[in-house]
Every structure is written in structure tokens, then in C-alpha cells.
PDB file of N, CA, C and O in Angstrom:
ATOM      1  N   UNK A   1      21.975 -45.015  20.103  1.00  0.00           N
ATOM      2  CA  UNK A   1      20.978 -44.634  19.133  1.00  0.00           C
ATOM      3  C   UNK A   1      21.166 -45.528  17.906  1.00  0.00           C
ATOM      4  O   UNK A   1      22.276 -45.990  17.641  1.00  0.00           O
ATOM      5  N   UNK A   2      19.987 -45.797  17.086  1.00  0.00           N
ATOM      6  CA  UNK A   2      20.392 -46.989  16.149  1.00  0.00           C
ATOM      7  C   UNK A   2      20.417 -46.082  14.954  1.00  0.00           C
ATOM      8  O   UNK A   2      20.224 -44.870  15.038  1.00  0.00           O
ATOM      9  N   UNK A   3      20.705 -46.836  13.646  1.00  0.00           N
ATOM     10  CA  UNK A   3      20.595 -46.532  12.627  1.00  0.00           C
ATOM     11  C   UNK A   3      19.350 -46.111  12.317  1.00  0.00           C
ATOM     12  O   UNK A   3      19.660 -45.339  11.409  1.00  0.00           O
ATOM     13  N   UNK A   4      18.129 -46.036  12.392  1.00  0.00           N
ATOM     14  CA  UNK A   4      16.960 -45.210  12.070  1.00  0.00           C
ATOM     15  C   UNK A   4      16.548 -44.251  12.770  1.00  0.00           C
ATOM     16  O   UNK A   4      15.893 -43.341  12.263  1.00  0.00           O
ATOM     17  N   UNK A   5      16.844 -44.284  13.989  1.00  0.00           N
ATOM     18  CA  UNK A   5      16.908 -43.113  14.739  1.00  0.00           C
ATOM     19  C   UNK A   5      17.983 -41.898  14.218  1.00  0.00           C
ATOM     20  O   UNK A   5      17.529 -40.754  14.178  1.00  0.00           O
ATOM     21  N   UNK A   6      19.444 -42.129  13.804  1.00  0.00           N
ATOM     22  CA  UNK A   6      20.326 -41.507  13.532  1.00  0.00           C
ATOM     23  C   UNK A   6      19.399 -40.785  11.961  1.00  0.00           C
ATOM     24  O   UNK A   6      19.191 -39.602  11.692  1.00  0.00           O
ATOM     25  N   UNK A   7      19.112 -41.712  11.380  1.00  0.00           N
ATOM     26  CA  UNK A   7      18.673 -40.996  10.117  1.00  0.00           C
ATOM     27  C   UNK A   7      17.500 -40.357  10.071  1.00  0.00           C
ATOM     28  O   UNK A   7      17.134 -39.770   9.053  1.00  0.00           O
ATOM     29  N   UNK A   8      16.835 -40.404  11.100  1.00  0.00           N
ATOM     30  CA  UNK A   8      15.503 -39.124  11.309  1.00  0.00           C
ATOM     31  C   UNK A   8      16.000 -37.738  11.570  1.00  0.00           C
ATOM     32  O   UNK A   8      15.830 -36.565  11.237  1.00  0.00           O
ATOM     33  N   UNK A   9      17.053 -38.892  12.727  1.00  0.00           N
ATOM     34  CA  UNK A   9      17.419 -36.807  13.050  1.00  0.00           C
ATOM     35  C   UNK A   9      18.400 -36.146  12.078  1.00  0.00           C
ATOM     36  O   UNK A   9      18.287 -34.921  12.095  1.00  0.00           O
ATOM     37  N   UNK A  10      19.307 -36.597  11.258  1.00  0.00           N
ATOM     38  CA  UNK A  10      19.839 -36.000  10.068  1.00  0.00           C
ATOM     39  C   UNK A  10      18.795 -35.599   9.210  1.00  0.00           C
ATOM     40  O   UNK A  10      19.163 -34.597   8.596  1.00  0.00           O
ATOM     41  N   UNK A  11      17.359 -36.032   8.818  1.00  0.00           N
ATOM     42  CA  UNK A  11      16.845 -35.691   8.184  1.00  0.00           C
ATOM     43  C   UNK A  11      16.333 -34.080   8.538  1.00  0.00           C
ATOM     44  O   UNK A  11      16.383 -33.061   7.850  1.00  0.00           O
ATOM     45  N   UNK A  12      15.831 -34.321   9.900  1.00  0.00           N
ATOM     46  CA  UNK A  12      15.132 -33.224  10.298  1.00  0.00           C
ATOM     47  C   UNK A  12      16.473 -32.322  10.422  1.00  0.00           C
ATOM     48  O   UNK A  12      16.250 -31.396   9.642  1.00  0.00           O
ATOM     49  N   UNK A  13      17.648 -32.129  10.953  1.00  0.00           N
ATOM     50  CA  UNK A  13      18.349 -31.182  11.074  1.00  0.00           C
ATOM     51  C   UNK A  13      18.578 -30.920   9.744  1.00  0.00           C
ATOM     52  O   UNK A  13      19.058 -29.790   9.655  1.00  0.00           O
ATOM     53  N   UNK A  14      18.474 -31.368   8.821  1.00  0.00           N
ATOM     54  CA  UNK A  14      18.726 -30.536   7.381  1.00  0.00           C
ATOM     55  C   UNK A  14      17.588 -30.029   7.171  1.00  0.00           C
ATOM     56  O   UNK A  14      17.560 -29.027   6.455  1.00  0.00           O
ATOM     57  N   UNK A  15      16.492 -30.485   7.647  1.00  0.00           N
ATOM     58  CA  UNK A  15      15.041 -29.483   6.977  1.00  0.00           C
ATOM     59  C   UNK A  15      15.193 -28.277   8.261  1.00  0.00           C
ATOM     60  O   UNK A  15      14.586 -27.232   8.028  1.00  0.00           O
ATOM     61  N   UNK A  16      15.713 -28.326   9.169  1.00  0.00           N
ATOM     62  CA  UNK A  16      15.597 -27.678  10.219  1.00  0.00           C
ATOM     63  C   UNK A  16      16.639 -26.393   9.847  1.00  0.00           C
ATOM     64  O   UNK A  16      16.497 -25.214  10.174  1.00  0.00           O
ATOM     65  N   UNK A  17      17.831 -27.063   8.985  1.00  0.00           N
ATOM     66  CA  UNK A  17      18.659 -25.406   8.234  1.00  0.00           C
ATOM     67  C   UNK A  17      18.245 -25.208   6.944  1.00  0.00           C
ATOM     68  O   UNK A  17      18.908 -24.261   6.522  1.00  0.00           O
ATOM     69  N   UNK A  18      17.400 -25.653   5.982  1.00  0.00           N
ATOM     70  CA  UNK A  18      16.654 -24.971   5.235  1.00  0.00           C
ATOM     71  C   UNK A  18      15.827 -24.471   5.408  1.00  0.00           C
ATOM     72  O   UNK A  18      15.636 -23.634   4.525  1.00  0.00           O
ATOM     73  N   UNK A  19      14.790 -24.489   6.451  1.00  0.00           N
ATOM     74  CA  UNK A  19      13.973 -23.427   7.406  1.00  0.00           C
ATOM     75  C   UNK A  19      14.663 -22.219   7.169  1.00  0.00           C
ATOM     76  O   UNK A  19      14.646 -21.215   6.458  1.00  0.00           O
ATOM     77  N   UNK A  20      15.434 -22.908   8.316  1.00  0.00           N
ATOM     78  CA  UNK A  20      16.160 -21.051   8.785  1.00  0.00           C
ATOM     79  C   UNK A  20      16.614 -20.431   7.667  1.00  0.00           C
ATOM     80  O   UNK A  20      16.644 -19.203   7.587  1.00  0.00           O
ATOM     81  N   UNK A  21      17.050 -21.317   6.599  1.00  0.00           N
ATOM     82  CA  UNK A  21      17.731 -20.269   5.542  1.00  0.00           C
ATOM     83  C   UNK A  21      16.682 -19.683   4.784  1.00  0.00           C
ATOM     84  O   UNK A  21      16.744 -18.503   4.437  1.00  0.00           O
ATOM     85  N   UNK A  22      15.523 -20.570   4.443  1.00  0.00           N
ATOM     86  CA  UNK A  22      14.234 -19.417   3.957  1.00  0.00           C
ATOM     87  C   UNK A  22      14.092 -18.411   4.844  1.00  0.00           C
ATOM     88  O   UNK A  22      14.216 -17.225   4.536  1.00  0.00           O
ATOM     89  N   UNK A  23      13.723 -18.987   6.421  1.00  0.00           N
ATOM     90  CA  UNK A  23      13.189 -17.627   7.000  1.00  0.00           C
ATOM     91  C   UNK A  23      13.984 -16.578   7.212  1.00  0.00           C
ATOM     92  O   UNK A  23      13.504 -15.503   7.572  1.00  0.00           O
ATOM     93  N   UNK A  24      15.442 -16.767   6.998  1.00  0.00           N
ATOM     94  CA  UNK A  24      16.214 -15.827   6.650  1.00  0.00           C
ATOM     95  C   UNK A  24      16.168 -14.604   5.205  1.00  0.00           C
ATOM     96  O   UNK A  24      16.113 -13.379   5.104  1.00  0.00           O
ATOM     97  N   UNK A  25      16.224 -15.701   4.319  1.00  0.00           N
ATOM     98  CA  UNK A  25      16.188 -14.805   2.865  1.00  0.00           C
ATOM     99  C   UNK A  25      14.554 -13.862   3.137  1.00  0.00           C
ATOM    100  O   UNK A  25      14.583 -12.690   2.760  1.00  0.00           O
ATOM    101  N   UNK A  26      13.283 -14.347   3.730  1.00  0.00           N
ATOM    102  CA  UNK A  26      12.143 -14.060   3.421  1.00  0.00           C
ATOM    103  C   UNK A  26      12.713 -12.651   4.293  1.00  0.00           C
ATOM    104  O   UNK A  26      12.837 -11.628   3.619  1.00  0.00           O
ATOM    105  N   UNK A  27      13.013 -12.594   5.577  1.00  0.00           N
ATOM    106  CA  UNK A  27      13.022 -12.060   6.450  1.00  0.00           C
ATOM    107  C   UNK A  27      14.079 -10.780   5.893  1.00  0.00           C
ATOM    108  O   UNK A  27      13.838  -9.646   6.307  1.00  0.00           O
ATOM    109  N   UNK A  28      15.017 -10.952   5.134  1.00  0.00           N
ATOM    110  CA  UNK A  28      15.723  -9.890   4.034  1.00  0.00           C
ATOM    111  C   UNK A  28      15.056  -9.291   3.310  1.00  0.00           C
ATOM    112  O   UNK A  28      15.132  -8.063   3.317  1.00  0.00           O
ATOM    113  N   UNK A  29      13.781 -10.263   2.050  1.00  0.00           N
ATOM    114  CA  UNK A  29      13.417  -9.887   1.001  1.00  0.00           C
ATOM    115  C   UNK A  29      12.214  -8.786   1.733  1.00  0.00           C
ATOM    116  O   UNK A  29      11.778  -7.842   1.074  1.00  0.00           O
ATOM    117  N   UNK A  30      11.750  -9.054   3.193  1.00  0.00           N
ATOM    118  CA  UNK A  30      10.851  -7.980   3.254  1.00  0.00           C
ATOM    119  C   UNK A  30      11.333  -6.702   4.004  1.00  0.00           C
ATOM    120  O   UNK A  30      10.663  -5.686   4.187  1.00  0.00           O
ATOM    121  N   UNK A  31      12.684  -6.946   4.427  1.00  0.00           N
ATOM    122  CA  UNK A  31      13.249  -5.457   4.929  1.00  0.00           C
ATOM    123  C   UNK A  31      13.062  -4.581   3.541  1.00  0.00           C
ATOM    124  O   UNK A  31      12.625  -3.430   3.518  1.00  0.00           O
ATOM    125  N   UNK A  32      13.503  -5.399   2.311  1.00  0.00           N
ATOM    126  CA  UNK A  32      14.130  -4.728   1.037  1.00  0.00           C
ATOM    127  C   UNK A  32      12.511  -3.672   0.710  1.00  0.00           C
ATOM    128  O   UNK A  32      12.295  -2.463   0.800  1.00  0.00           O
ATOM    129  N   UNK A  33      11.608  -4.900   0.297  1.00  0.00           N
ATOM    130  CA  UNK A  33       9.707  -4.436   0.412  1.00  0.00           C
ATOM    131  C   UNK A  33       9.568  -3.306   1.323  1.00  0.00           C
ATOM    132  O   UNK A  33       9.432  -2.274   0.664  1.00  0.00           O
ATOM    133  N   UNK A  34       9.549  -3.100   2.551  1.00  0.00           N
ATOM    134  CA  UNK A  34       9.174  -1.926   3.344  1.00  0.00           C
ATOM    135  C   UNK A  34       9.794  -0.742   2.875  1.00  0.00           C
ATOM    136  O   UNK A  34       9.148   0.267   2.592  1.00  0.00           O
ATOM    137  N   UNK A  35      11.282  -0.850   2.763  1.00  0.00           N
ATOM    138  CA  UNK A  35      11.713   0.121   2.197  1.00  0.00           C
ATOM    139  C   UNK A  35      11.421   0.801   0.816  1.00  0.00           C
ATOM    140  O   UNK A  35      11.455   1.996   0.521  1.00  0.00           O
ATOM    141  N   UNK A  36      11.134  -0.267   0.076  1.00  0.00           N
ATOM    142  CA  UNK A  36      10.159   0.467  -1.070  1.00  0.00           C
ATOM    143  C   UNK A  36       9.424   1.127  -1.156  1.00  0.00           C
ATOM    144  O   UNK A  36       9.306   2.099  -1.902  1.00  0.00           O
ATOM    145  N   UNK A  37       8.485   0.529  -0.050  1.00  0.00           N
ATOM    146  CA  UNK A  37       6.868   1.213   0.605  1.00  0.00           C
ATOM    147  C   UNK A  37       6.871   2.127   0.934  1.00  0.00           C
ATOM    148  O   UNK A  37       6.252   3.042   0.393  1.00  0.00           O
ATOM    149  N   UNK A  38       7.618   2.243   2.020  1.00  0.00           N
ATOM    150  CA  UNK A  38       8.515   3.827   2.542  1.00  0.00           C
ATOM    151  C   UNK A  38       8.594   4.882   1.642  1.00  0.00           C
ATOM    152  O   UNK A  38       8.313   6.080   1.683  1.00  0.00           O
ATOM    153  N   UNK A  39       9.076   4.077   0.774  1.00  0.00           N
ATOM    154  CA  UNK A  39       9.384   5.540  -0.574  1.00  0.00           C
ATOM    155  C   UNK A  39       8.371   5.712  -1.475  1.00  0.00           C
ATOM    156  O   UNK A  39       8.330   6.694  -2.216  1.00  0.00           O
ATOM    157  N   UNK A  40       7.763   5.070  -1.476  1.00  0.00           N
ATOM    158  CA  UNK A  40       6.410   4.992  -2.424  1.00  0.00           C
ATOM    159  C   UNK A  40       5.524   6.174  -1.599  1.00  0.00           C
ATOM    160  O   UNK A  40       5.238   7.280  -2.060  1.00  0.00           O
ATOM    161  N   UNK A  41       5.216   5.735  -0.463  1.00  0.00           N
ATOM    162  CA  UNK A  41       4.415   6.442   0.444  1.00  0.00           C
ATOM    163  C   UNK A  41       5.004   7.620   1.097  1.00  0.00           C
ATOM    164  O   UNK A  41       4.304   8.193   1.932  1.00  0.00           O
ATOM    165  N   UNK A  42       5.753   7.907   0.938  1.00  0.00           N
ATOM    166  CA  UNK A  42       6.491   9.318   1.524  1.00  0.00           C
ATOM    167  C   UNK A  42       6.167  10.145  -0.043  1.00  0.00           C
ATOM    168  O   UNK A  42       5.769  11.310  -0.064  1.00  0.00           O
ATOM    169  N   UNK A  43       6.391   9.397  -1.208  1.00  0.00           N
ATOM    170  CA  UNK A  43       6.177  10.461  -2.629  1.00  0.00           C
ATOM    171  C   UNK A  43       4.559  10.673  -2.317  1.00  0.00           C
ATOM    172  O   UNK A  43       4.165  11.782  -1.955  1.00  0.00           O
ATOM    173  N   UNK A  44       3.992   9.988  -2.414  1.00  0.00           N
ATOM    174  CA  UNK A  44       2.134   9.761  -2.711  1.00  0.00           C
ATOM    175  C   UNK A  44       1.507  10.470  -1.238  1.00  0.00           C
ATOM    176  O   UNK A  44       0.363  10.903  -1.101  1.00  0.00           O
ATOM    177  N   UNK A  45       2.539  10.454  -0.249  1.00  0.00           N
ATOM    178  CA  UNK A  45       1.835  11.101   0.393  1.00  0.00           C
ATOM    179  C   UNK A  45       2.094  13.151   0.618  1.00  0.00           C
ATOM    180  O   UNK A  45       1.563  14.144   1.114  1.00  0.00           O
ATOM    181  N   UNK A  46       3.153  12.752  -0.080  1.00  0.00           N
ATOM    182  CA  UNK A  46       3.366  14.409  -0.273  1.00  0.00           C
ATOM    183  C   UNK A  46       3.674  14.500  -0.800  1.00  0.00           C
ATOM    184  O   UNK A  46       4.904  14.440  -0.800  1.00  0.00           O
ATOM    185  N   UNK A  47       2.883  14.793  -2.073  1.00  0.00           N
ATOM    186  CA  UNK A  47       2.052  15.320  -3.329  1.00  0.00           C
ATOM    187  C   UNK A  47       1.218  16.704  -2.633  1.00  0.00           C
ATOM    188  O   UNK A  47       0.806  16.663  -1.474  1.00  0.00           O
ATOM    189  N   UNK A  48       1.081  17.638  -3.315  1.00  0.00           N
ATOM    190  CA  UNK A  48       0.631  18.937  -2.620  1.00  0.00           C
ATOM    191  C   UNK A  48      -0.773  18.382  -3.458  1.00  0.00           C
ATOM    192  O   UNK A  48      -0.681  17.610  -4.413  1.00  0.00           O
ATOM    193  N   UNK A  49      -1.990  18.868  -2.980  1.00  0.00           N
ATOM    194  CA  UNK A  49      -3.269  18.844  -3.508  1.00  0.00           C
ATOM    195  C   UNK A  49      -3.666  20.091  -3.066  1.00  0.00           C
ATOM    196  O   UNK A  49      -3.407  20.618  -1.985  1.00  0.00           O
ATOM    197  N   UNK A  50      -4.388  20.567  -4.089  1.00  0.00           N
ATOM    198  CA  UNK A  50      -5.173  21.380  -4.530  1.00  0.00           C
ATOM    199  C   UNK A  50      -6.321  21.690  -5.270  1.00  0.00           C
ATOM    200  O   UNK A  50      -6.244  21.468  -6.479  1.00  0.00           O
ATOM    201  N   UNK A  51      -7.831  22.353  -4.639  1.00  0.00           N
ATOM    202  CA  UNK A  51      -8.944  21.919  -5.138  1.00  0.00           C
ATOM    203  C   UNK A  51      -9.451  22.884  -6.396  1.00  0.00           C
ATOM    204  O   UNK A  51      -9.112  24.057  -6.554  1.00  0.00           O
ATOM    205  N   UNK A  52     -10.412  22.059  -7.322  1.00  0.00           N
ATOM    206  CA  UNK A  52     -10.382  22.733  -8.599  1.00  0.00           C
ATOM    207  C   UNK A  52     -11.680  23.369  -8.209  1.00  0.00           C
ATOM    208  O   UNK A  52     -12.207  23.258  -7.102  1.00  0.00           O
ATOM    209  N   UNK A  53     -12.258  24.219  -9.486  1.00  0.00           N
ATOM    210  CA  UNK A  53     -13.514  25.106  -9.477  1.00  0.00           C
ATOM    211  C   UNK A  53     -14.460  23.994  -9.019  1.00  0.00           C
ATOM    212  O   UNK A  53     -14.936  23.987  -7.884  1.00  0.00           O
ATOM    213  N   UNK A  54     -14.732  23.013  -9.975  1.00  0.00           N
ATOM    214  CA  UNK A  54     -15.903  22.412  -9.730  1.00  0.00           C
ATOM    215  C   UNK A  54     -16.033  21.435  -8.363  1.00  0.00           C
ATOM    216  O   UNK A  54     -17.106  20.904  -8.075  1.00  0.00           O
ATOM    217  N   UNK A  55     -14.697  21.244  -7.478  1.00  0.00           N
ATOM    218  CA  UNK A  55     -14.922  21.039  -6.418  1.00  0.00           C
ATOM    219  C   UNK A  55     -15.037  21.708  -5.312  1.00  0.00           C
ATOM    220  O   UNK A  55     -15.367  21.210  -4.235  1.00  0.00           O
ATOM    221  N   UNK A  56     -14.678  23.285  -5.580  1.00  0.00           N
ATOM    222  CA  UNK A  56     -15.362  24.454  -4.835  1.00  0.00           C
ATOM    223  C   UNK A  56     -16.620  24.404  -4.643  1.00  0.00           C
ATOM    224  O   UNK A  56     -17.119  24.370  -3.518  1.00  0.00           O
ATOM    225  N   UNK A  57     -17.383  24.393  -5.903  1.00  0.00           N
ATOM    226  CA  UNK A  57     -18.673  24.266  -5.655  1.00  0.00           C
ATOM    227  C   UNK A  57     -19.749  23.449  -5.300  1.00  0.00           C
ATOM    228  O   UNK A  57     -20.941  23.633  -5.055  1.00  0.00           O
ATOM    229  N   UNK A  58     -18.558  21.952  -5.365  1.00  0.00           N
ATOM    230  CA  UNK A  58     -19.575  21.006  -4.598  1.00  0.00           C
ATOM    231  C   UNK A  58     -19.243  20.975  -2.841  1.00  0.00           C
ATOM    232  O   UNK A  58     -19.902  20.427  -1.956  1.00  0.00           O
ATOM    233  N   UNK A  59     -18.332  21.550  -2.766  1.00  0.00           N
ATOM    234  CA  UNK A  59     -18.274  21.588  -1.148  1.00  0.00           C
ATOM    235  C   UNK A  59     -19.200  22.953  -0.703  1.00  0.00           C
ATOM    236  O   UNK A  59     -19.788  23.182   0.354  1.00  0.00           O
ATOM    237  N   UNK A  60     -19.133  23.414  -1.413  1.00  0.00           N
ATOM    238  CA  UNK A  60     -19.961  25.027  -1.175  1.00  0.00           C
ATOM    239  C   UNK A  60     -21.566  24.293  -1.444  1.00  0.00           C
ATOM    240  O   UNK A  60     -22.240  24.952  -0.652  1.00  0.00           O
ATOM    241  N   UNK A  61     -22.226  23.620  -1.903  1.00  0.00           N
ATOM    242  CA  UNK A  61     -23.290  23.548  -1.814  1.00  0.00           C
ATOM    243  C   UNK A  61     -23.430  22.531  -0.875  1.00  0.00           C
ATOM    244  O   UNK A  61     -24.583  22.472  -0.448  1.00  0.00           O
ATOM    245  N   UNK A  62     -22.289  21.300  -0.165  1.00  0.00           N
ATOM    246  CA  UNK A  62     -22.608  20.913   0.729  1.00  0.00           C
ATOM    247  C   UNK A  62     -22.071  21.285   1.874  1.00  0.00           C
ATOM    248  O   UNK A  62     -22.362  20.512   2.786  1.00  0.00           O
ATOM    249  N   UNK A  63     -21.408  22.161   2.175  1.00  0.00           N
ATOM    250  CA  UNK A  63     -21.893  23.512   3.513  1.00  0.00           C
ATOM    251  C   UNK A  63     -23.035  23.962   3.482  1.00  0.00           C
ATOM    252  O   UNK A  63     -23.818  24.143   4.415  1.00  0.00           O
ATOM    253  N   UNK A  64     -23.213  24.256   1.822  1.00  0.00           N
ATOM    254  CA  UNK A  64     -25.184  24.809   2.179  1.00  0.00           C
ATOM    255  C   UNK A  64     -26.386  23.801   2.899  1.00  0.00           C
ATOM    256  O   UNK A  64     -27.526  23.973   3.330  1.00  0.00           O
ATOM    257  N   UNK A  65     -25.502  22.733   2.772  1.00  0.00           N
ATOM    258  CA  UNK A  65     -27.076  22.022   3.173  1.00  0.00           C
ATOM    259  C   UNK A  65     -27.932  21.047   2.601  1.00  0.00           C
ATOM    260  O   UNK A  65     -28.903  20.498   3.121  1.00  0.00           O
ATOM    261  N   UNK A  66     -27.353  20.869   1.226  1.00  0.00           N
ATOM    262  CA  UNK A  66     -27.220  20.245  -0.112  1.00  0.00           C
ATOM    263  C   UNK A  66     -26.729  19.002   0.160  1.00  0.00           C
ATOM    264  O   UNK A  66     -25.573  18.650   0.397  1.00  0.00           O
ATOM    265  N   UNK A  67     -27.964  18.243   0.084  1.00  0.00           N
ATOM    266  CA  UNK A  67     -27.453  16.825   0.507  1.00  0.00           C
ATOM    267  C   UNK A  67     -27.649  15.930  -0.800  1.00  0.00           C
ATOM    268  O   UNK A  67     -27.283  14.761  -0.684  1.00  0.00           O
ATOM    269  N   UNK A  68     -28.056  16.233  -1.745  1.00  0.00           N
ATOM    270  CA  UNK A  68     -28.876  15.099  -3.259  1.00  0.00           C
ATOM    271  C   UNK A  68     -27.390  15.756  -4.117  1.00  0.00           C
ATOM    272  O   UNK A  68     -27.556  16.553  -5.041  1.00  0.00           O
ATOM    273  N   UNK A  69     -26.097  15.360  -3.732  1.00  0.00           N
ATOM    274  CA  UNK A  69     -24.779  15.589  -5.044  1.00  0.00           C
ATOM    275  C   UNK A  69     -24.419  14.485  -5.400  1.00  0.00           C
ATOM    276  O   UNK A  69     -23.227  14.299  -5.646  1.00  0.00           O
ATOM    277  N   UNK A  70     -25.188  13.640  -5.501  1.00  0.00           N
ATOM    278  CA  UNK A  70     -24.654  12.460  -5.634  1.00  0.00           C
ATOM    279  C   UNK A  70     -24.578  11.920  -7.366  1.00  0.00           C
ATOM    280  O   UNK A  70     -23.803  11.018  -7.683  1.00  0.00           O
ATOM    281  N   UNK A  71     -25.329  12.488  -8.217  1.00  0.00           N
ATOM    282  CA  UNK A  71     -25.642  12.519  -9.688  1.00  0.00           C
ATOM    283  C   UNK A  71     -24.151  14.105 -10.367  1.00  0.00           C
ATOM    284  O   UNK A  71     -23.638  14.379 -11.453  1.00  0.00           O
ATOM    285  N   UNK A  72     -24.067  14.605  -9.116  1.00  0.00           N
ATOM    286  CA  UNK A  72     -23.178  15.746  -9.823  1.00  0.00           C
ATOM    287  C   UNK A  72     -21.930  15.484  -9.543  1.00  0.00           C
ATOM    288  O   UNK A  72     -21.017  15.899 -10.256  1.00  0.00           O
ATOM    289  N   UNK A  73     -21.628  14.372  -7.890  1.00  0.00           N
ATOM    290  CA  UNK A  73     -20.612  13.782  -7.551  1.00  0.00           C
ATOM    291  C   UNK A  73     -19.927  12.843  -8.825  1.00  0.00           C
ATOM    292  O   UNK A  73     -18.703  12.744  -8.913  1.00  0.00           O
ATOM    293  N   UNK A  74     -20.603  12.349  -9.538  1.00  0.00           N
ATOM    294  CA  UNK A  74     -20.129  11.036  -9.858  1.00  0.00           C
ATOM    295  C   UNK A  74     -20.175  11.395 -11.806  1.00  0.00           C
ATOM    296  O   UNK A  74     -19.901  10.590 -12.695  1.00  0.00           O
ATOM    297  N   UNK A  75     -20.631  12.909 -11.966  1.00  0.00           N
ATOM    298  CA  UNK A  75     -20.226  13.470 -13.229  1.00  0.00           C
ATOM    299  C   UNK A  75     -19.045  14.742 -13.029  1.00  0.00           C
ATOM    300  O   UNK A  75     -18.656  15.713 -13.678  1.00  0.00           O
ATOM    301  N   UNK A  76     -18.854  14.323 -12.188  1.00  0.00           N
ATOM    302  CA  UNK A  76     -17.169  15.343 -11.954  1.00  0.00           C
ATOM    303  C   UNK A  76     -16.218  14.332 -11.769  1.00  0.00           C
ATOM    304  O   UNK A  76     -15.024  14.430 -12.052  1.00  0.00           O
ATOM    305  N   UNK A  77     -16.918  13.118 -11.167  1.00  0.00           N
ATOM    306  CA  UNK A  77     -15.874  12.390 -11.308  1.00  0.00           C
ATOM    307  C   UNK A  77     -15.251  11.605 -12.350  1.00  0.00           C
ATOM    308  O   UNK A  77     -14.047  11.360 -12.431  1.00  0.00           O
ATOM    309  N   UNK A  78     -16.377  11.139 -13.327  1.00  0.00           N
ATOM    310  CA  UNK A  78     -16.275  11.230 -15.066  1.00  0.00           C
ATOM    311  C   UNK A  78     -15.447  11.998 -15.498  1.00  0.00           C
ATOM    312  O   UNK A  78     -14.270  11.681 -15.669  1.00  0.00           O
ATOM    313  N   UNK A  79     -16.032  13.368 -15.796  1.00  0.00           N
ATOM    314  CA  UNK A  79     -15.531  13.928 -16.522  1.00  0.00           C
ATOM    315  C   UNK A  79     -14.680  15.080 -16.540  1.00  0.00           C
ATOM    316  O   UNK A  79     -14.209  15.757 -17.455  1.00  0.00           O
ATOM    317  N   UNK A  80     -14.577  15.143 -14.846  1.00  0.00           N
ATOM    318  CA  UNK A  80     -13.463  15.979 -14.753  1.00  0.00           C
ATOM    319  C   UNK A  80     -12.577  15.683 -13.590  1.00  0.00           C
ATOM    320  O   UNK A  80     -12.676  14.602 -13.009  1.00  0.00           O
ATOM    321  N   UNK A  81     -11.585  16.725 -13.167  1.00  0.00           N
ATOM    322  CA  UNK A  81     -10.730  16.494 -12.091  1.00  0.00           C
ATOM    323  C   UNK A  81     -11.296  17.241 -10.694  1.00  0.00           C
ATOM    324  O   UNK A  81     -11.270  18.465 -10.562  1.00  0.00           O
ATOM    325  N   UNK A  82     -11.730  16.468  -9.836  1.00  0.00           N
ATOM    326  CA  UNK A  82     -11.816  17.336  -8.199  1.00  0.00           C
ATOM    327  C   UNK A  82     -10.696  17.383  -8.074  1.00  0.00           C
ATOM    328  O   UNK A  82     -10.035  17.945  -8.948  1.00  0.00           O
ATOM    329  N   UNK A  83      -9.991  16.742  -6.806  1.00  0.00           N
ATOM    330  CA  UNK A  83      -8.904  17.390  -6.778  1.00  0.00           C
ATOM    331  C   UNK A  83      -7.110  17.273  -7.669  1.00  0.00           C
ATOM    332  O   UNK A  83      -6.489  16.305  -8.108  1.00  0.00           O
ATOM    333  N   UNK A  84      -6.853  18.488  -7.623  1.00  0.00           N
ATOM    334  CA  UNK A  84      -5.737  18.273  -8.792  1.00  0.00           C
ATOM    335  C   UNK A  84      -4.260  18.090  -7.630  1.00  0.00           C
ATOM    336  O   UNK A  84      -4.037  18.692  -6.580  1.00  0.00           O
ATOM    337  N   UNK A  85      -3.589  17.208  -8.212  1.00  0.00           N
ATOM    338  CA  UNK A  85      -2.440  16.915  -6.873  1.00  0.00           C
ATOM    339  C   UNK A  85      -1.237  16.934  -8.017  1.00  0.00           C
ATOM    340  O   UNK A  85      -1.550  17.118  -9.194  1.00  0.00           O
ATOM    341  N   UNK A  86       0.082  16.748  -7.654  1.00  0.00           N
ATOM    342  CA  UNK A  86       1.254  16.787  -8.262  1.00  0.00           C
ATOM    343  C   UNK A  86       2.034  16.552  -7.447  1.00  0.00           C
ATOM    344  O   UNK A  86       2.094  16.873  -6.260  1.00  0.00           O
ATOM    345  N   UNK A  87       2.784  15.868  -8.190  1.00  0.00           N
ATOM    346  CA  UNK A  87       4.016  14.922  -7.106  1.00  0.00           C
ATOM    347  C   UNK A  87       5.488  16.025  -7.516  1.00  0.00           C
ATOM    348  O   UNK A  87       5.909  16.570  -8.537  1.00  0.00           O
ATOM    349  N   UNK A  88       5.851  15.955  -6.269  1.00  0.00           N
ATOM    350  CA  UNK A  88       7.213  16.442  -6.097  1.00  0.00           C
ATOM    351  C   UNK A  88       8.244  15.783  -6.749  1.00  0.00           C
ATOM    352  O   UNK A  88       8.403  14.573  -6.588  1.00  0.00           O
ATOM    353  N   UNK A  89       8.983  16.460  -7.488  1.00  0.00           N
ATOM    354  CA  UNK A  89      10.371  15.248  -8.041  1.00  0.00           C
ATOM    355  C   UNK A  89      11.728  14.680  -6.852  1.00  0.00           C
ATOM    356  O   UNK A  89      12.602  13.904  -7.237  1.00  0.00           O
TER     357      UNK A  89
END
């Protein structure tokens, strides 16, 4: 093998272990990420919810049959709370 041949492949075997050592660290930094997620989403998802008056009554008028809430939908959602939730400590 000559001298330019020798120095391609030294080149590439060093880009070839800085590869691996990124796809290593990346491949850490997103075990670390999921596990965050995990915990993020285990709190947010159990949060107890519970529905308020004024969303009693918009589900109660659309069981009735009441299809035009769309002007009363979107002033409860202004100005008040449908549903009220709370996170567990």
C-alpha cells in the first residue's frame, strides 16, 4: 500500500471513531430526553380533571341536540375555565 493510500485510510478511520463517539454521546443524550418525557408525561397525564358548571352545561345542551355552541364554546374559553385539572405533587 503506498503512502496515499495509507493516508486515506488513517483519515477515514479517525472520522470513522468520531462517528461512533457522536453516535454514542447522541445515543446517551436521548436515553437522558425520554426519561424526562416519561416524567413529564406520567405528571400531565395524571392530573385528576374535573368539569366546571359552565361545562356542564355545554355538554348538556350538546346531548340535547344543540349543535350552534360554537360562539358560547369559544367565550368559555376566554373567559373562563371548562375543565379544571390539578396536578398531583
Amino acid at each position: 500500500m503506498n503512502a496515499g493510500a495509507r493516508r486515506v485510510q488513517r483519515v477515514y478511520l479517525v472520522l470513522l471513531r468520531h462517528t461512533l463517539a457522536a453516535s454514542f454521546i447522541w445515543g446517551i443524550n436521548t436515553l437522558f430526553l425520554l426519561d424526562v418525557l416519561a416524567h413529564i408525561a406520567v405528571r400531565v397525564l395524571g392530573c385528576a380533571c374535573r368539569s366546571t358548571d359552565t361545562y356542564a352545561r355545554l355538554e348538556g345542551r350538546w346531548g340535547a341536540g344543540e349543535r350552534d355552541l360554537g360562539d358560547d364554546v369559544l367565550a368559555a374559553r376566554l373567559y373562563q375555565r371548562l375543565p379544571e385539572s390539578s396536578l398531583h405533587p
